[in-house]
C-alpha positions as CSV (number, residue, x, y, z in Angstrom):
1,X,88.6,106.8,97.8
2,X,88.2,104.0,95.7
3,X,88.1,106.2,92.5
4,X,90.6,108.6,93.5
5,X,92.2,104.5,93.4
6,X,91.0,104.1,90.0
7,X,91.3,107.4,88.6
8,X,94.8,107.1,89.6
9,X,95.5,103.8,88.0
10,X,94.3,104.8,85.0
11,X,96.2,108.3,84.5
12,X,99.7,105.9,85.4
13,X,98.3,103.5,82.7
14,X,98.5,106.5,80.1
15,X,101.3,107.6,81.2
16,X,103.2,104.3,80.7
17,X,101.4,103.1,78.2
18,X,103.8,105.3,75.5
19,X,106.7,102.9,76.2
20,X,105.3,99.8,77.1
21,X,107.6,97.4,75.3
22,X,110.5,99.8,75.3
23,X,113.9,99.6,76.7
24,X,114.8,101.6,79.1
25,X,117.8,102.6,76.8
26,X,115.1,103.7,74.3
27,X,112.8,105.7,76.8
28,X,115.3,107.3,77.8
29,X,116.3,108.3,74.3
30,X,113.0,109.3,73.4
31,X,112.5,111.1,76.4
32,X,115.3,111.9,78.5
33,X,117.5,110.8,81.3
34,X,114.2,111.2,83.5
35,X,111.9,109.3,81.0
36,X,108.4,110.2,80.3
37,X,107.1,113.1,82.2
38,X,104.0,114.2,81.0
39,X,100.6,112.5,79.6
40,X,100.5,111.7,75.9
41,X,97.9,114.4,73.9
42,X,95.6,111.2,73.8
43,X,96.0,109.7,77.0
44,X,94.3,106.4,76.7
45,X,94.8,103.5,79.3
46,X,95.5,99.8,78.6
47,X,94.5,96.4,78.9
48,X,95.9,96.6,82.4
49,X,93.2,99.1,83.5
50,X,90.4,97.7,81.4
51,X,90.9,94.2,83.4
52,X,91.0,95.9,86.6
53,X,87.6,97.5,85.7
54,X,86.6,93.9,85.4
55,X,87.4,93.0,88.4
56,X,85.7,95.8,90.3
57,X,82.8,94.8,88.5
58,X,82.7,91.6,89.3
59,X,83.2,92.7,92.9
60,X,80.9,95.1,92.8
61,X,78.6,92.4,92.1
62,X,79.3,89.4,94.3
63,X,82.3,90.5,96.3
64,X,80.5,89.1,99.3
65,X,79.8,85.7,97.9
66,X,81.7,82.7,98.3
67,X,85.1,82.5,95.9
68,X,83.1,80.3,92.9
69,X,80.4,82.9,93.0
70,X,83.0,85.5,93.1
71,X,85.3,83.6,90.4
72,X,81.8,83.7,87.8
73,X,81.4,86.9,88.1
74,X,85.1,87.8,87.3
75,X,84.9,85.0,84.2
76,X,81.8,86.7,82.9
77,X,83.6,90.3,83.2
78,X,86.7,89.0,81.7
79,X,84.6,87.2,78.9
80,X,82.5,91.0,78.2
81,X,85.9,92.4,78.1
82,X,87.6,89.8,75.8
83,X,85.0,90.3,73.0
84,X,84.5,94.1,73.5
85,X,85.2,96.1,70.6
86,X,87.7,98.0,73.3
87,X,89.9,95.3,73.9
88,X,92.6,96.4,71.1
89,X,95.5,97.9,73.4
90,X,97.8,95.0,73.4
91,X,96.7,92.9,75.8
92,X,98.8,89.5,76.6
93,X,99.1,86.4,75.2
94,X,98.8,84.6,79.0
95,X,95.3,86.8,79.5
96,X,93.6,86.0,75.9
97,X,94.4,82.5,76.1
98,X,93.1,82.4,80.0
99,X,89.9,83.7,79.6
100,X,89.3,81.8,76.2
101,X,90.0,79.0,78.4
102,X,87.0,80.0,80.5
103,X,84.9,80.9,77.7
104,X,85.5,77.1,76.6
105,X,84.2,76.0,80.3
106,X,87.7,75.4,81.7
107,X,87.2,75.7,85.5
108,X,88.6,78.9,86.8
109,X,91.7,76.9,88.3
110,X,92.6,75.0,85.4
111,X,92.0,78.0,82.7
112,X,95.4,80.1,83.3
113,X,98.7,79.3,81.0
114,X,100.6,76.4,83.2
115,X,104.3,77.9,82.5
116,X,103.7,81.7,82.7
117,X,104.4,83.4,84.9
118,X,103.6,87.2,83.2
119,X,102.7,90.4,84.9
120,X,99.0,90.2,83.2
121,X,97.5,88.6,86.6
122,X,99.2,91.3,89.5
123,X,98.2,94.4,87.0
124,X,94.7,93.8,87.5
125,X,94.5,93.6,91.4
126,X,94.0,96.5,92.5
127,X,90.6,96.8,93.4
128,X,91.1,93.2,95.0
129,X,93.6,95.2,97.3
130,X,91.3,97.9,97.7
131,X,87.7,96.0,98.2
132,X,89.1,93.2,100.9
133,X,91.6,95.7,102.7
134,X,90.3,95.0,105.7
135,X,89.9,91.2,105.3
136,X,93.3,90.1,104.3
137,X,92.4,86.3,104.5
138,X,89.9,87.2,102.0
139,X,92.3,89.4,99.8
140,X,94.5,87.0,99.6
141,X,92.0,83.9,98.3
142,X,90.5,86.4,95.7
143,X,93.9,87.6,94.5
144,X,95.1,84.2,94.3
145,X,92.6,83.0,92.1
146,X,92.3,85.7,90.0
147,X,95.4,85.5,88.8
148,X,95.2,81.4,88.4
149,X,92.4,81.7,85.7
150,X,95.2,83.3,83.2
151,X,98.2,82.4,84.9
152,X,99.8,79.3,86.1
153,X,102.8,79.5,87.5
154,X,102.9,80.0,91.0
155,X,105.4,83.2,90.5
156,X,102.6,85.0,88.8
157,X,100.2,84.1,91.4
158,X,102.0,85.2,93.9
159,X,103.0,88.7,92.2
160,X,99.0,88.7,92.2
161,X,98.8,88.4,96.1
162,X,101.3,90.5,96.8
163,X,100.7,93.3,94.4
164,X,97.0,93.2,95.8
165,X,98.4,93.3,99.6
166,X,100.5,96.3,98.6
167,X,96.7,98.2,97.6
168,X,95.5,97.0,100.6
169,X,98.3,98.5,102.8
C-alpha cells in the first residue's frame, strides 16, 4: 500500500508537472477544455515528490523516535536532497531557503520563512499521512513540524496538517 501511495504520487507529479506555473486559461489552451490528460513522453516528477521521498526516509529511519530525533532525520534528508545533483525541477524559494536555514544550524522551528505561507510544506506530507495513520496525535505533531522548518506562517502549517490528515483518512 504504501507504494501503490507513492507510485501514485509520483505519476500525478508528472502529470502536473507540464503546467506547473500555468494559468488555467493557458492549460486549457494548450490542452483543452479538459486540460492535460495524458503523461508527458518523459514523465519526470518534481521537487514535490523528491521531498516527500525525504520524508519517508527519514521516517523510515526514526519514525518511532521522539519529534527532535524525528526532525534530524528529516533535516539530514532535506539537506542530501538540497545538494543532490537531482534537485533541478524548480523547487521553491520558501523550501531552499528553509533547509539552508538548517544547514546553517537554525533549529528546526526557527528555520522556515516567517511570512510564507506556500504550498512547498503540505506537498510533501504524504507519507506523514500514511506512516502515523493510525496515531493521529502523532500525525499531526510530525506534520506540523515538518512544514515549520521551511514554512512559517501558520497557514502553511496548517495546510501541512491537514493535507497529511487527508492521507491518513
Amino acid at each position: 500500500k504504501s507504494m501503490g501511495m507513492m507510485f501514485g504520487l509520483a505519476i500525478g507529479d508528472a502529470l502536473g508537472r507540464p503546467t506547473e506555473f500555468m494559468s488555467l486559461k493557458n492549460i486549457q489552451s494548450k490542452y483543452g477544455p479538459d486540460g492535460i490528460q495524458d503523461l508527458p513522453e518523459q514523465a519526470l516528477y518534481t521537487d514535490d515528490t523528491q521531498m516527500t521521498v525525504a520524508i519517508a526516509e527519514a521516517l523510515i529511519k526514526n519514525g518511532d523516535q521522539d519529534l527532535e530525533t524525528i526532525l534530524d532525520a528529516v533535516k539530514d534528508e532535506f539537506i542530501k536532497w538540497r545538494h543532490s545533483p537531482e534537485n533541478n525541477r524548480a523547487p521553491g524559494n520558501a523550501c531552499l531557503a528553509g533547509v539552508s536555514n538548517l544547514e546553517r544550524g537554525a533549529h528546526w522551528s526557527e528555520s522556515g520563512v516567517p511570512d510564507s505561507k506556500g504550498c512547498g510544506s503540505a506537498m510533501r506530507v504524504a507519507s506523514i499521512g500514511y506512516f502515523y495513520q493510525h496515531h493521529p496525535d502523532k500525525l499531526m505533531q510530525v506534520a506540523r513540524a515538518s512544514g515549520l522548518c521551511t514554512h512559517g506562517h501558520r497557514t502553511a502549517v496548517a495546510a501541512s496538517v491537514g493535507a497529511a490528515y487527508l492521507v491518513k483518512l
